[in-house]
N, C-alpha and C positions, 0 to 999 in steps of 0.2 A: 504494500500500500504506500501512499504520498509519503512522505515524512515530512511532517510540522515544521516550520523552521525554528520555533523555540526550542525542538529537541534536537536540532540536526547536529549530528558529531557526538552528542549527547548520551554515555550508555546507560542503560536502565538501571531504574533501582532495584527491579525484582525482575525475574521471568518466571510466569506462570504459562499453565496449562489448563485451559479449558476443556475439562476429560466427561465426556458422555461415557463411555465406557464403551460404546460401539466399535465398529472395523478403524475408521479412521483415527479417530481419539486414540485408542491405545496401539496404534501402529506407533504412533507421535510418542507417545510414551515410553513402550519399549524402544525407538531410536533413540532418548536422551538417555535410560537405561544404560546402550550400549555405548554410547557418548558417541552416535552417528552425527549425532548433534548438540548442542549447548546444553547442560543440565536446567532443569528446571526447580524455582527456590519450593515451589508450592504447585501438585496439579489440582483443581478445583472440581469437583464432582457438583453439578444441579440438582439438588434432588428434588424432584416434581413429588415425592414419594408415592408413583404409581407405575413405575418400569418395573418390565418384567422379569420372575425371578432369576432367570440366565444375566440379567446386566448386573443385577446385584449380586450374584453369584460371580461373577466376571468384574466388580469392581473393587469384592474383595479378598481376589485371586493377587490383582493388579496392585490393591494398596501392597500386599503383602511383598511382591516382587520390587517396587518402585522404592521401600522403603531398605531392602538390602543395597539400591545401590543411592540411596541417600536421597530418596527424593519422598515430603510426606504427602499424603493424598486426603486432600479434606473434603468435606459433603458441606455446601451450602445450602440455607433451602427458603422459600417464604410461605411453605407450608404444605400443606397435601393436597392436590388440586383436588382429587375425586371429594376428598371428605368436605372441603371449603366451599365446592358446586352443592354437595349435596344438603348442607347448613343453612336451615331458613333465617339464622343469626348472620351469616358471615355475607360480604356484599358481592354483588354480582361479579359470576368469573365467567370471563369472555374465550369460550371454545371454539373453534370453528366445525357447529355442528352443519348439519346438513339440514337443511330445510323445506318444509313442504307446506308453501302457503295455502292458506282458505279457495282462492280460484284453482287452485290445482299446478300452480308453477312452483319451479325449485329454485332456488339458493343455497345460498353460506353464510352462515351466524357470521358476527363480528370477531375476527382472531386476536387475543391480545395476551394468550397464555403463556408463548412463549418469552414475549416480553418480562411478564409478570413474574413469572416462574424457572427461569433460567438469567437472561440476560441481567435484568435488576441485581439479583443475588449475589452475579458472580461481578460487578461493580463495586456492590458494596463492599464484596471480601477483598476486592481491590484495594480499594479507601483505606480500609483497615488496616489491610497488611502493610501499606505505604507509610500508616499512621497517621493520615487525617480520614479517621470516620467523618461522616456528616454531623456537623455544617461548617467542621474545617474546609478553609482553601486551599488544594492540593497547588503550593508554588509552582508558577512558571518554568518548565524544565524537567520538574523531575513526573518518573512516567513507571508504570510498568509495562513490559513488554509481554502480550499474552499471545502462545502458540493455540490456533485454533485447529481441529484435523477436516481441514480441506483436500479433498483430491483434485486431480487433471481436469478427469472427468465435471467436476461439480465447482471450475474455476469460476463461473460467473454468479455464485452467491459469495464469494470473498469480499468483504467490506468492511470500510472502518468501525472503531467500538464509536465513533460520534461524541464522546467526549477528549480531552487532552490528556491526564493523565492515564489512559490504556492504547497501548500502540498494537493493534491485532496484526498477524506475524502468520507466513502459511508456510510451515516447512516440507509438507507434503508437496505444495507444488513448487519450490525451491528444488525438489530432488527427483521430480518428473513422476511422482507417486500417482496411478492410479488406483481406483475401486481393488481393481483383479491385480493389481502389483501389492496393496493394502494385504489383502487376503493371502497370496502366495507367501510373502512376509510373517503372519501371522503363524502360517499355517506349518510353514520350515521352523518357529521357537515355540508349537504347542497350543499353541492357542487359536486353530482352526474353527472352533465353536464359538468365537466370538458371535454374537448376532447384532442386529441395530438397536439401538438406543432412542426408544419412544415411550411415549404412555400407552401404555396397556389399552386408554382408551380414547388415542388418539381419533379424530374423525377423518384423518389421511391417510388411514390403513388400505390398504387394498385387499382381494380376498387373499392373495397368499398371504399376508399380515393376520389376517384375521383367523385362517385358517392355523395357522402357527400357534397362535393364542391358545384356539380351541383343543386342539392336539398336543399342545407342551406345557399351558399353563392353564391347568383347568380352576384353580382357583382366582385366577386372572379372569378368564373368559369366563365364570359368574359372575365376578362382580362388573366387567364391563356388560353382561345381560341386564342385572340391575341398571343398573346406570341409566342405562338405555329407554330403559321401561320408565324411571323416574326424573326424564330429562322431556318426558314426549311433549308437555304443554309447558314447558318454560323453566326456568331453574327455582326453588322454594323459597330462594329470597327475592326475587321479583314478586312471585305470586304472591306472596305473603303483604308486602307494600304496594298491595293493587296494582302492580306492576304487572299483569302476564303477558307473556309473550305471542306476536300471533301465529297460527299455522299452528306446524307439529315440528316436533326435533327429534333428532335423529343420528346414532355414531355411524351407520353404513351407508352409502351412497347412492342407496339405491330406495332411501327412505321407506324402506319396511323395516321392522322390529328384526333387532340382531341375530334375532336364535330362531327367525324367520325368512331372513335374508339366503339367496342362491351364492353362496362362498365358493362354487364352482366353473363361476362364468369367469373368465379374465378379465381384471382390471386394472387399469394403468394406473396402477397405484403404489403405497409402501411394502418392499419386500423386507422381511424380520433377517430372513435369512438367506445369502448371497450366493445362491445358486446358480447355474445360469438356465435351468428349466424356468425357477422363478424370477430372471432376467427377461425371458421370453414371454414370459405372462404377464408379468405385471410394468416392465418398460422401468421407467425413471426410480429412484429413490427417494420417492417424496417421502416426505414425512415433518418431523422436526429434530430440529438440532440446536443446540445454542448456537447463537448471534448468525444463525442461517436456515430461518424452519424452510425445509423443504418442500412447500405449498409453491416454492418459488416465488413468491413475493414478499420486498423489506418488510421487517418486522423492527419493532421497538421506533421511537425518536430519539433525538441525539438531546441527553441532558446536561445541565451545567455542569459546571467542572467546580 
């Protein structure tokens, strides 16, 4: 990315790692491990606390690895998404469900999860670690530098963090890293099971997404049925403030109820798992990811510094 001119020549005070725990993230990882690349002081995990149990299974395979060779791995978080949607107390959380209004057309809820739920977080642990929490001013110049796991493949969601002190850094495409370069990588140090890093009840799943869920995490793929069932006429904190919403909502895209949904048709949507049958099926990797939800379009605004 640019480089600011208040930081230019300027080295960082920290280097972090933004770790989903997914294929790309701890490709990044394991290279600073093996010092392919610059160590990192701090990698930072999002926690949405609603990823499936293979990432968290997978993030604390990686804490444990990451910390033999000196790097600690911390979980951020600003709360549980599923549990904060489902809270007639807590205020509305912006999903990007699927929508099926009263004339009978579709849409897409308002997206602002990821912002809320990954980007924010990992800001803040920025601040902190730098040591100006909020409503310190982080002086002119000093910065940290955060390693995001971008591929080749996925170069045009790379963009700046929008504030000055985080300088977001792609060392994946620095080293010609693709998807299937990610995974061959993986796969030659053990860690071939890595899967993608989403919510469980993401509404950018596709059916191999979904189908994954249903078949590996079946205590996921309940509560993402719930979910589902208790999203259909708006979230309990709107309802509750005469607020409902209109139409019906919906996590699968084809707006039928999940456990009722055709998970056998192809769709060009989230693969969990990096196959290339489920390349063929479902096409792009959309989904989400910190500071790049793969919906394909920007997320979060740029706040003050």
């Amino acid at each position: 990315m640019t480089t600011r001119p208040e930081t230019a020549g300027v080295e960082p005070a920290l280097r972090l790692l933004s770790l989903g725990a997914g294929v790309q993230s701890t490709t990044v990882l394991l290279l600073a491990c093996e010092g392919a690349i610059p160590r990192f002081d701090v990698a930072l995990f999002a926690d949405t606390g609603w990823e499936p149990r293979a990432v968290y299974a997978n993030l604390d395979r990686l804490r444990a690895h990451a910390e033999r060779a000196g790097i600690p791995v911390r979980r951020v978080s600003a709360g549980n998404i599923r549990t904060d949607a489902l809270d007639p107390k807590h205020r509305f959380v912006s999903m990007p469900l699927h929508t099926l209004n009263p004339e009978g057309s579709r849409g897409l809820a308002r997206r602002q999860c990821t912002s809320e739920y990954k980007i924010t977080p990992l800001k803040k642990a920025a601040r902190e670690l730098l040591g100006y929490a909020h409503p310190k001013r982080v002086p002119p110049g000093v910065y940290a530098e955060q390693a995001i796991g971008i591929s080749t493949d996925e170069i045009g969601r790379a963009r700046d963090s929008g504030v000055r002190f985080l300088r977001n850094v792609f060392p994946l495409l620095e080293l010609g890293f693709d998807r299937e370069r990610c995974i061959e990588f993986l796969q030659d140090r053990g860690f071939g099971e890595t899967v993608k890093s989403a919510c469980v009840g993401c509404p950018f799943h596709g059916n191999a997404g979904w189908r994954w869920i249903r078949d590996h995490d079946p205590e996921g793929w309940e509560q993402a049925v719930e979910f589902d069932r208790a999203i259909r006429h708006g979230y309990p904190h709107a309802s509750k403030h005469g607020q409902p919403l209109r139409g019906q909502y919906f996590l699968h895209r084809s707006c039928k109820p999940l456990d009722e949904a055709d998970l056998d048709t192809p769709a060009r949507h989230l693969r969990l798992v990096p196959t290339p049958a489920t390349l063929d099926e479902d096409g792009d990797p959309d989904g989400c990811s910190p500071w790049s939800c793969r919906s394909g379009a920007p997320v979060g605004q740029p706040d003050a510094a």
